[in-house]
N, C-alpha and C positions, 0 to 999 in steps of 0.2 A: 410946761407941758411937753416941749420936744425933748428932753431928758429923759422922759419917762419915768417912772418910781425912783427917786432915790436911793429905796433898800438896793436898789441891784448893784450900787457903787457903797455899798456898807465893808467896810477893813474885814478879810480873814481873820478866823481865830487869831491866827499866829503871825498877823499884821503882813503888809503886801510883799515886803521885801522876799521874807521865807518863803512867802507860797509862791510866787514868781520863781525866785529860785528854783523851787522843787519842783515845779510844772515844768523845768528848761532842763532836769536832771542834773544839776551842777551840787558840790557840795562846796560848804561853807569857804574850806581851801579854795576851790576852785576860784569860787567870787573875789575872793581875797586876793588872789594872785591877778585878776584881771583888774581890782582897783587897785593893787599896788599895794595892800594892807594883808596883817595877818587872818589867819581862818578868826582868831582869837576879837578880832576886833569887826569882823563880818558878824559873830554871834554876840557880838555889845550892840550892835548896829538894829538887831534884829529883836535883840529884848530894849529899847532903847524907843523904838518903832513902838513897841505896845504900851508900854509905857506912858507914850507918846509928849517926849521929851527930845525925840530925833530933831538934829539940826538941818533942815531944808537945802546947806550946801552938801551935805551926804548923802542925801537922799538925791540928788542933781549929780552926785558920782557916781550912784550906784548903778541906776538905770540905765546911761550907756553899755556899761557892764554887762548889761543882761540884756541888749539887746532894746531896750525901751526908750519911751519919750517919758521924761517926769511931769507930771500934769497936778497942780493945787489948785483947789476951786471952791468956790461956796457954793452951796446949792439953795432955791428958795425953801421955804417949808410949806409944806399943801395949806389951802386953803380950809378955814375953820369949816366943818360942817355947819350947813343952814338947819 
């Protein structure tokens, strides 16, 4: 209950990487060059995410990068209607 709906933490279309990216103005280059990787390998990282086949230490590189904390979590699922 102190989470509140889980829909509000549901993945962007275009999986959190991108849209984080693109709410910071940064293009793929850009990220790339701050984790040390090509633009080319930011946009594998990104279809990879939807996928949802991303490896969790990528995603733990990524996020510094952009300025974030990486956070994995299970949520409960609401309770059945009575």
């Amino acid at each position: 209950a102190q989470l509140g709906p889980l829909s509000r933490f549901a993945t962007p279309r275009h999986g959190w990487v991108r849209a984080i990216r693109q709410a910071l103005g940064m293009t793929a280059a850009d990220l790339g060059a701050r984790m040390d990787v090509t633009r080319q390998s930011v946009l594998s990282l990104e279809s990879s995410e939807i996928e949802g086949v991303t490896r969790l230490d990528t995603l733990r590189r990524a996020a510094p990068a952009m300025d974030c904390t990486f956070l994995s979590a299970f949520g409960p699922h609401p309770p059945p209607a009575a």
